[in-house]
RODO-2510 file (C-alpha; in nm, 4 decimals, decimal comma):
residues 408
     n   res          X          Y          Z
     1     x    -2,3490    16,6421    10,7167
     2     x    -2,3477    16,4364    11,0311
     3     x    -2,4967    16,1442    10,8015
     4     x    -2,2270    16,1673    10,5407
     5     x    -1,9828    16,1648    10,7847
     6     x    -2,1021    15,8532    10,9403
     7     x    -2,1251    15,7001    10,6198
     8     x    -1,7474    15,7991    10,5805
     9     x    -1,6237    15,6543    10,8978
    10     x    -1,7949    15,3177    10,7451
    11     x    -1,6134    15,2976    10,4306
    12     x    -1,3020    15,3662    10,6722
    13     x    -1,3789    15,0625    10,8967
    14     x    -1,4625    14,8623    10,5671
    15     x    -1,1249    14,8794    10,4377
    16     x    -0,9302    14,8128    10,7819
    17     x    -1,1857    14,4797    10,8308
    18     x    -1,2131    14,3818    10,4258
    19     x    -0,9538    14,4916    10,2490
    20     x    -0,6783    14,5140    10,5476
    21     x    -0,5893    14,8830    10,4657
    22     x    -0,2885    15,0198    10,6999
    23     x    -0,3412    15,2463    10,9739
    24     x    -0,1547    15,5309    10,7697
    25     x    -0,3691    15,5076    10,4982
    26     x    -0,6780    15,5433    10,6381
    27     x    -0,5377    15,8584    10,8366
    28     x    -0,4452    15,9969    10,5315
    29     x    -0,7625    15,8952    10,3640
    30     x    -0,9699    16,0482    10,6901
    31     x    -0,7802    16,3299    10,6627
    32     x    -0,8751    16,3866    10,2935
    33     x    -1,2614    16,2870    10,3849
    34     x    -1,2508    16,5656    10,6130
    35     x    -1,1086    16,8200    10,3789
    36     x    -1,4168    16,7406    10,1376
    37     x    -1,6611    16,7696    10,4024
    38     x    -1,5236    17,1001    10,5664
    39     x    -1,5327    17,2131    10,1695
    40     x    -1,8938    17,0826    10,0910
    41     x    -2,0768    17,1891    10,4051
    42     x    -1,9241    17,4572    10,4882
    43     x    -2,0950    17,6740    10,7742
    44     x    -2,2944    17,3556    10,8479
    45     x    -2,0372    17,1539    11,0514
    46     x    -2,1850    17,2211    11,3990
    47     x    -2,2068    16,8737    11,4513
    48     x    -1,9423    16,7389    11,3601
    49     x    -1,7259    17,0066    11,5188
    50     x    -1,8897    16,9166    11,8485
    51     x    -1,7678    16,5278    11,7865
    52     x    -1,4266    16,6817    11,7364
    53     x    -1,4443    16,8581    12,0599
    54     x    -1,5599    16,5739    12,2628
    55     x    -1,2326    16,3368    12,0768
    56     x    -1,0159    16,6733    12,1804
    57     x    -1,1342    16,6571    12,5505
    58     x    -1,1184    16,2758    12,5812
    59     x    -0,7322    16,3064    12,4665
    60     x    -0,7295    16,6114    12,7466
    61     x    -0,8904    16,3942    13,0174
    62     x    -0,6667    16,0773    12,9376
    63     x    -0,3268    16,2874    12,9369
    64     x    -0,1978    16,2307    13,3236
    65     x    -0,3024    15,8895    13,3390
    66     x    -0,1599    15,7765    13,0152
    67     x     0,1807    15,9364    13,0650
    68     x     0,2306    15,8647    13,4459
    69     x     0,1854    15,4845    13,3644
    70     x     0,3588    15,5024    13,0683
    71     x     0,6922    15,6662    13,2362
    72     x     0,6154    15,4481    13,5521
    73     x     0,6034    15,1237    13,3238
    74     x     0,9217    15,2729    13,1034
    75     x     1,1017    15,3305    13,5066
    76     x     1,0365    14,9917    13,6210
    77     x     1,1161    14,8082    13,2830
    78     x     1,4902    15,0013    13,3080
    79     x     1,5561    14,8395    13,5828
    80     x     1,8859    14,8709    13,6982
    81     x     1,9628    15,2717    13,8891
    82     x     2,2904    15,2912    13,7264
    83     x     2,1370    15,2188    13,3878
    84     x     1,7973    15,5053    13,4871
    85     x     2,0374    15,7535    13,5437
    86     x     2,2326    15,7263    13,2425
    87     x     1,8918    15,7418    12,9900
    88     x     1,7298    15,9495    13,2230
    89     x     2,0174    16,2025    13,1840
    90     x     2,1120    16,1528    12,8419
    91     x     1,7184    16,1737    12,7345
    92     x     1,6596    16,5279    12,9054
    93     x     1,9778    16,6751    12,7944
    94     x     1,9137    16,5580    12,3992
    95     x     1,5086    16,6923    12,4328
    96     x     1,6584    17,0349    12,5542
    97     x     1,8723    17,0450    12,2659
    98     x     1,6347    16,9968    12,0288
    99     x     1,4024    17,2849    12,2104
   100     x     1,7103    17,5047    12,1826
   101     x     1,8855    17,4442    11,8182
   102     x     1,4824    17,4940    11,7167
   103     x     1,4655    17,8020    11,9256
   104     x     1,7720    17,9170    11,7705
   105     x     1,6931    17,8514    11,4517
   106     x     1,3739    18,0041    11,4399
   107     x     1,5357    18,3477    11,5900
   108     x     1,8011    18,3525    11,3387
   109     x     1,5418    18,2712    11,0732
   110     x     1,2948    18,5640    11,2031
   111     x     1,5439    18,8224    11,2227
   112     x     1,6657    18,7638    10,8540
   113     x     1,3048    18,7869    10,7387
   114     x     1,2732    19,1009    10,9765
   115     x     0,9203    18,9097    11,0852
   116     x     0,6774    19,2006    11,1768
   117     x     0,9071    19,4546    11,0796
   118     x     0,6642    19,7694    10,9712
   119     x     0,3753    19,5939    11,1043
   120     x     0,1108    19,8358    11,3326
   121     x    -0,1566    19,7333    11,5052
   122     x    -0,3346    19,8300    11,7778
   123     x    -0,5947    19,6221    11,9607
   124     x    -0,9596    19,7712    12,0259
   125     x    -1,1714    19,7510    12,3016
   126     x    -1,4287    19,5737    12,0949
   127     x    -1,2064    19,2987    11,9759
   128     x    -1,3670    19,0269    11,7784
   129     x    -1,2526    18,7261    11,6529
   130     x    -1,1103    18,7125    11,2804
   131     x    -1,2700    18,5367    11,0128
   132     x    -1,0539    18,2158    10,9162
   133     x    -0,8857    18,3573    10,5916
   134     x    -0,9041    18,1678    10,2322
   135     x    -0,7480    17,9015    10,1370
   136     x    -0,4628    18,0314     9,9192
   137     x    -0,3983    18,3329    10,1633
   138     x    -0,3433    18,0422    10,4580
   139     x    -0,0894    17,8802    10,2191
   140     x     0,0792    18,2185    10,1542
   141     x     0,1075    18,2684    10,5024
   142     x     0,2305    17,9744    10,6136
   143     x     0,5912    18,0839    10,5023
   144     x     0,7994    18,2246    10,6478
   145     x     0,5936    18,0906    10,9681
   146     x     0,7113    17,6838    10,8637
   147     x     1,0320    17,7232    10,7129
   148     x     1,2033    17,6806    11,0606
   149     x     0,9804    17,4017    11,1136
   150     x     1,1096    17,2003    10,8039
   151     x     1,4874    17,2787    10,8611
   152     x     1,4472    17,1861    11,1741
   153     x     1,3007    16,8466    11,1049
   154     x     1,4631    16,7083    10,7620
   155     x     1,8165    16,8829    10,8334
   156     x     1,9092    16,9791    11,2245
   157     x     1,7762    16,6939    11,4126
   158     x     1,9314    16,4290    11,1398
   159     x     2,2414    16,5670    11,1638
   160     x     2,2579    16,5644    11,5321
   161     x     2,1333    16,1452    11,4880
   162     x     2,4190    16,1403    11,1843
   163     x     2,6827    16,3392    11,4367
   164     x     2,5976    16,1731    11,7692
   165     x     2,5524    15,8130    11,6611
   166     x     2,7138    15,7406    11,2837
   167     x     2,3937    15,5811    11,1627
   168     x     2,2405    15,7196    10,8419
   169     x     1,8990    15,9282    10,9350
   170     x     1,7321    15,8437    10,5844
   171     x     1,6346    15,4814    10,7692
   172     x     1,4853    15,7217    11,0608
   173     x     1,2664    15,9144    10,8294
   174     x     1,1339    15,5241    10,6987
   175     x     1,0302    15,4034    11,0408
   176     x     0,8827    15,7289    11,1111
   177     x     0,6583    15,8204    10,8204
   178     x     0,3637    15,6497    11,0029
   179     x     0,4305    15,8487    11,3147
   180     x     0,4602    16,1931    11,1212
   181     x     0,1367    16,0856    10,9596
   182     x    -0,1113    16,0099    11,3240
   183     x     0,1095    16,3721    11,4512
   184     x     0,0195    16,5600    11,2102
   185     x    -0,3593    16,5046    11,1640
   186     x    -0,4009    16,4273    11,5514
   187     x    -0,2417    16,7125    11,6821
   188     x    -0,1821    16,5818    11,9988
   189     x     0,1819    16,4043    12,0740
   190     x     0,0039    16,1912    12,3766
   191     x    -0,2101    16,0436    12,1447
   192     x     0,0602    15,9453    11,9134
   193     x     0,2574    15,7829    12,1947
   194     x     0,1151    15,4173    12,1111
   195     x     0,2613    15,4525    11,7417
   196     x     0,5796    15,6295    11,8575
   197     x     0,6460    15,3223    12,0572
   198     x     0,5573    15,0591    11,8160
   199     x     0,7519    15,2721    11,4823
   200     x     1,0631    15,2572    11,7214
   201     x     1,0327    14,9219    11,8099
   202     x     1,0333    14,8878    11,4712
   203     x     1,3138    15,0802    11,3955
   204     x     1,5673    14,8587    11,7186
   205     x     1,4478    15,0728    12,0400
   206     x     1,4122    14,8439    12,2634
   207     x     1,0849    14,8521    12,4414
   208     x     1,1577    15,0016    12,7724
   209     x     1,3881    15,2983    12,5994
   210     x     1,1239    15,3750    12,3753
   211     x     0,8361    15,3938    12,6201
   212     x     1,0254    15,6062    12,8442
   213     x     1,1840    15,8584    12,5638
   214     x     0,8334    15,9156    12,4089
   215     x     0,6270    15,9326    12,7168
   216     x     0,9269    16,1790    12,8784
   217     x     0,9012    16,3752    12,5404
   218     x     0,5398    16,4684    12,4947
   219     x     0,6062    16,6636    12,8230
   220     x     0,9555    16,7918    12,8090
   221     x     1,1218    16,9910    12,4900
   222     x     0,8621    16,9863    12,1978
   223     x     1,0842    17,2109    11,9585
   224     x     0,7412    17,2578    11,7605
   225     x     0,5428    17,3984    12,0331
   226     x     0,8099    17,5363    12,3254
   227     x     1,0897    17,6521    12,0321
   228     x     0,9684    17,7692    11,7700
   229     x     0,6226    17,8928    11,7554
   230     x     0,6830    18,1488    12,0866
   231     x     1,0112    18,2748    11,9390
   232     x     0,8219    18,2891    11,6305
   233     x     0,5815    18,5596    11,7817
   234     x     0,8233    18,6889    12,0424
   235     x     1,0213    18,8330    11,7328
   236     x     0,6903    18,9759    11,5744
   237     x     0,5629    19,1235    11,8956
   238     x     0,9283    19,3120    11,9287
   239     x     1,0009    19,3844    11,5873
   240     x     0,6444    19,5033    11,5400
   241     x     0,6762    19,7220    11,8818
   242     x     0,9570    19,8745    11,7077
   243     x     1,2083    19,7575    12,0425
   244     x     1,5369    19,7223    11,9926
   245     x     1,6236    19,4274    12,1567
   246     x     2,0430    19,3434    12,1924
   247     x     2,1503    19,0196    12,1235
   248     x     2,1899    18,9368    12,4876
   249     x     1,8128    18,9561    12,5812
   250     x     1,7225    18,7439    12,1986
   251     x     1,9296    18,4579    12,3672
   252     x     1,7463    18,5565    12,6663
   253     x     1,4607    18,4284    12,5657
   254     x     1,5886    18,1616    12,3625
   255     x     1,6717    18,0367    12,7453
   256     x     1,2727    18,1351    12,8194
   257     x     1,1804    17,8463    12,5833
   258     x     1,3858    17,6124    12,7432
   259     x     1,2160    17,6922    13,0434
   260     x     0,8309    17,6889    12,9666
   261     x     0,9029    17,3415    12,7668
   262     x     0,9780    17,1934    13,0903
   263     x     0,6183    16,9854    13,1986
   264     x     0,4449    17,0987    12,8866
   265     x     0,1708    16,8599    12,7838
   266     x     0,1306    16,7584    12,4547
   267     x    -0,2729    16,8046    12,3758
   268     x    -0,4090    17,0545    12,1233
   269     x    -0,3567    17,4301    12,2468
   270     x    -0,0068    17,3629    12,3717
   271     x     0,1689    17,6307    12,1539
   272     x    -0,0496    17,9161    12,2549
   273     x    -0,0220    17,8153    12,6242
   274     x     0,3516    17,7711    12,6234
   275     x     0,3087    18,1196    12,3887
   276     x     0,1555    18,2983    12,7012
   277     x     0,4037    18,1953    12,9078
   278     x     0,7284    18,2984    12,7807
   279     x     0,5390    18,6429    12,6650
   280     x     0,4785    18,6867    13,0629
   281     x     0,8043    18,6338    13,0864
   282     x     0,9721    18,8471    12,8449
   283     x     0,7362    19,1160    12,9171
   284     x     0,5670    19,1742    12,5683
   285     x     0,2061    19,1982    12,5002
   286     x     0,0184    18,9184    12,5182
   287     x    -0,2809    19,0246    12,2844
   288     x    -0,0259    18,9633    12,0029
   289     x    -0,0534    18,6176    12,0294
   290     x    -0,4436    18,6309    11,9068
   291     x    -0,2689    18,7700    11,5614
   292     x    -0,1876    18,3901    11,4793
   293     x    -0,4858    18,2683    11,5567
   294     x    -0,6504    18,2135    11,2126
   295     x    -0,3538    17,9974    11,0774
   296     x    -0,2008    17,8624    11,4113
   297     x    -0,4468    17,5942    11,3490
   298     x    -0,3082    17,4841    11,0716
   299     x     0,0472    17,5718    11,1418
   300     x    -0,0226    17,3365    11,4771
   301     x    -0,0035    17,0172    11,2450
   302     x     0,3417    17,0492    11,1419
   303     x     0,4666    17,1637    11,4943
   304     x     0,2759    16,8691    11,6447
   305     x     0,4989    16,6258    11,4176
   306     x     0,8292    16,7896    11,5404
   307     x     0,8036    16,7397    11,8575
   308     x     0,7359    16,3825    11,7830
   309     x     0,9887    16,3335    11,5880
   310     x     1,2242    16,5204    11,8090
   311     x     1,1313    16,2551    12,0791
   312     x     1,1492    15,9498    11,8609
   313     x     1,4980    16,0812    11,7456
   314     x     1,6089    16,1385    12,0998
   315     x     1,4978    15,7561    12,1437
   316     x     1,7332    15,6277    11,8802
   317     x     1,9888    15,8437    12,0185
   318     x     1,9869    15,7127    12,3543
   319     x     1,9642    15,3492    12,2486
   320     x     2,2522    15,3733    12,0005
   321     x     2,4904    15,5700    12,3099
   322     x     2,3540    15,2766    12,5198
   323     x     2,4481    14,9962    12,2989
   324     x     2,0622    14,8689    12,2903
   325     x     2,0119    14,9295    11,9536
   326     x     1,9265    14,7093    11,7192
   327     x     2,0960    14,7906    11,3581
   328     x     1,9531    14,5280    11,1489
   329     x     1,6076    14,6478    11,2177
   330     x     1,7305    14,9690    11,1959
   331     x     1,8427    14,9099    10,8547
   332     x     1,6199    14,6796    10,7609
   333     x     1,8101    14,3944    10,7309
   334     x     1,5378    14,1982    10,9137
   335     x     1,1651    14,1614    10,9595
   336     x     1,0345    14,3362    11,2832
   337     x     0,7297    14,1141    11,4868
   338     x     0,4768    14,2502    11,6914
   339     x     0,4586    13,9150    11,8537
   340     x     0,8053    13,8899    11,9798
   341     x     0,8859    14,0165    12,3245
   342     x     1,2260    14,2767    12,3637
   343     x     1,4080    13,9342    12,4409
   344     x     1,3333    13,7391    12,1645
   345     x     1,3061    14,0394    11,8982
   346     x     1,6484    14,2151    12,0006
   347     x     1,8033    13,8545    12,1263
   348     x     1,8273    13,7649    11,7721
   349     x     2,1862    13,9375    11,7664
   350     x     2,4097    13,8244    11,4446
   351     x     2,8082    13,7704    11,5331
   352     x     2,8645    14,0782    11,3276
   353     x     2,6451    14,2956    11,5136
   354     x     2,8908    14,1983    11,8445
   355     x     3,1717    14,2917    11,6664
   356     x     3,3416    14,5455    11,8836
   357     x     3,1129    14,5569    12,1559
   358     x     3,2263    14,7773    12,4429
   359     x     3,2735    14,6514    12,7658
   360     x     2,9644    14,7186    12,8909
   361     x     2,7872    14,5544    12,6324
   362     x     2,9877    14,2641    12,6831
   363     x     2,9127    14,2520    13,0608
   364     x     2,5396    14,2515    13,0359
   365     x     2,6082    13,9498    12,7864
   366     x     2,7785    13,7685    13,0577
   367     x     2,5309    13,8632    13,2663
   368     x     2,2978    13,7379    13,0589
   369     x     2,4353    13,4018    12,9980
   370     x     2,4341    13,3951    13,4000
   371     x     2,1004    13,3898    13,4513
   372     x     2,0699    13,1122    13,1915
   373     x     2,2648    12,9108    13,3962
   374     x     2,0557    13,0071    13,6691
   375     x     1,7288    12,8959    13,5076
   376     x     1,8993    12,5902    13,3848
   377     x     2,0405    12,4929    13,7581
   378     x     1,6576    12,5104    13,8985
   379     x     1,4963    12,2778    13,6202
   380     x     1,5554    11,9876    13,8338
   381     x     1,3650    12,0761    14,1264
   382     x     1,0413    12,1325    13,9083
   383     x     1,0035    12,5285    13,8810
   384     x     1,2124    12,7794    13,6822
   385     x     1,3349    13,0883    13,8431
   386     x     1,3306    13,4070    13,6021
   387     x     1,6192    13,6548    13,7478
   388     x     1,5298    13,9427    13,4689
   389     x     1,4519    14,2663    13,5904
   390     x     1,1283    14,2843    13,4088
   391     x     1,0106    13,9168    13,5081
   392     x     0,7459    14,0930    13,7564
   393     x     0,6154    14,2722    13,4488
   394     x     0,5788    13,9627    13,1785
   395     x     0,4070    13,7640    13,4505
   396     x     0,0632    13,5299    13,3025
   397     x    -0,2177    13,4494    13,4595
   398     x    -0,0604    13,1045    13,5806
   399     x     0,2180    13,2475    13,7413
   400     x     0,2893    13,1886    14,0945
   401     x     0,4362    13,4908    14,2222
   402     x     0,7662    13,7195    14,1378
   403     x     0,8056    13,5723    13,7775
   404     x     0,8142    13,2120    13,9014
   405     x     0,6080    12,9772    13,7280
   406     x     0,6104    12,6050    13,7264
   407     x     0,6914    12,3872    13,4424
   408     x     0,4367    12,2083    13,3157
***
């Protein structure tokens, strides 16, 4: 199997070097390969299951580093404190209300299905594993466990984009789709932060939003993994108890998922650890978690793209409420370029698009045109002077020292 899979990863490279094949199809593609392989050889994938575990622990390993540089970069990029504070607020308040409308959706959801209503079971000394169940009895069981997951995703978190910012979230769902795609077969919303970035870019984030929103998100909120998932199984471990729980201690631990969101990382195993936590919390059984074990695996994929996408929505949020965002590229009314800087890509402002700035927007203009003047005013004594915030950051190798660099 090994071999076949090797072979596979070679017709993958072909078509990204040959036939320039996009990043999404060949995830989707992988993904399929896999399916085929886990079909063909089954109970013969030791091998392969051991490169997955060494890709799983790499992700693990490169989690802290990744994110503290990333948030440190996003911090320093933001430059002024005035201007931290307001995204830093607005981004943790709008990640928290995702956890929460997912938390609450999920309980309402649970307790119309009565989840685990009638449902015994006892846990034996001996406890073994389960078998991973068919294929068509995974499926079955899936629902109810996803429903909240899709509400959540194609209706609650657009129309909190639609409410909060007037912009139609169909164009979200566009720039996204290639983000969805590396979430949901990667299973790890760290790993997806490089695409997260470069999608919203895409879609008018600026740069230094979008770095900062995404890194901040794959460690605060996660609706998939801290909202629904453990209210999810807190409903099945108290309906199937047989507790009669009031309506004061449900939103109790709708408030519990709040809480164990806050510094979850987002690697593979996330949902059973945050899980653990709010069961500790609550009180209930923890063995009941290892119920969900044979499909959480699967489940994981779909969870794994919410909390992505709540991030990435958060992102547009924050730079629409911030005036930063770019509506032509949101709406595709012009090309995006990976090789334009934030200045050049979201300098390219039409008149229309200035059209009833507010006043803030229309200082940092002036601001703007100030340090042009600035730069302009030092020409003659043979260096320029760049006053921007981020000069430090888009420094070359030529560069003298504090974004000064001479002409040449």
């Amino acid at each position: 199997m090994l071999g076949v899979a090797a072979i596979l990863f070679t017709v993958l490279s072909f078509l990204k070097r040959k036939k320039n094949a996009g990043f999404t199809t060949r995830v989707l593609l992988a993904t399929v390969f896999g399916i085929i392989l886990g079909i063909a050889f089954k109970g013969h994938t030791d091998y392969v299951g051991a490169v997955g575990s060494i890709w799983s622990n790499a992700i693990t390993a490169l989690v802290f580093p990744l994110l503290l540089f990333s948030i440190i970069s996003s911090i320093t990029n933001l430059g002024e404190s005035i201007r931290l504070k307001n995204i830093g607020a607005k981004t943790v308040f709008f990640l928290l209300l995702n956890t929460a409308t997912a938390s609450l959706l999920t309980l309402i959801l649970a307790q119309a299905f009565q989840l685990g209503r009638g449902f015994h079971y006892t846990l034996p000394s001996d406890y073994k594993q389960h078998d991973v169940p068919a294929v068509l009895d995974t499926i079955v069981n899936l629902f109810p466990h996803n429903i909240a997951i899709v509400l959540q995703l194609f209706l609650v978190q657009p129309l909190v984009l639609a409410a909060v910012t007037k912009l139609n979230p169909i164009h979200f769902f566009r720039a996204f789709f290639p983000v969805g795609v590396v979430a949901f077969t990667s299973e790890s919303s760290i790993g997806t932060i490089p695409v997260t970035v470069r999608q919203l870019r895409s879609a008018g984030v600026p740069g230094d939003i979008a770095s900062f929103v995404a890194g901040l998100g794959a460690n605060l909120g996660m609706p998939g993994c801290a909202g629904v998932w453990p209210m999810l199984l807190a409903v099945f471990a108290v309906h199937a108890q047989g507790l009669n729980y009031s309506p004061a201690q449900y939103l109790f631990l709708v408030v519990l998922t709040l809480l164990v969101s806050i510094g979850t990382v987002g690697v593979p195993g996330t949902a059973t650890i945050t899980a653990t936590s709010l069961f500790a919390a609550a009180g209930l059984p923890i063995p009941f978690i290892a119920i969900s074990q044979p499909i959480s695996q699967i489940v994981y994929m779909g969870r794994t793209a919410l909390n992505v996408a709540g991030a990435a929505n958060t992102a547009v949020i924050v730079a629409q409420t911030e005036h930063q965002l770019d509506t032509d590229l949101y709406y595709g009314r012009k090309e995006y370029s990976d090789d334009l800087n934030d200045d050049e890509q979201f300098g390219q402002t039409s008149t229309q698009s200035l059209t009833g700035t507010g006043p803030s927007q229309r200082t940092n203009i002036t601001n703007d045109a100030k340090f042009d003047s600035a730069n302009v005013s030092q020409q003659q004594s043979g260096f320029t002077l760049n006053f921007a915030p981020n000069a430090v950051l888009s420094a070359s190798s030529d560069d003298v020292c504090c974004g000064t660099k001479p002409n040449k």
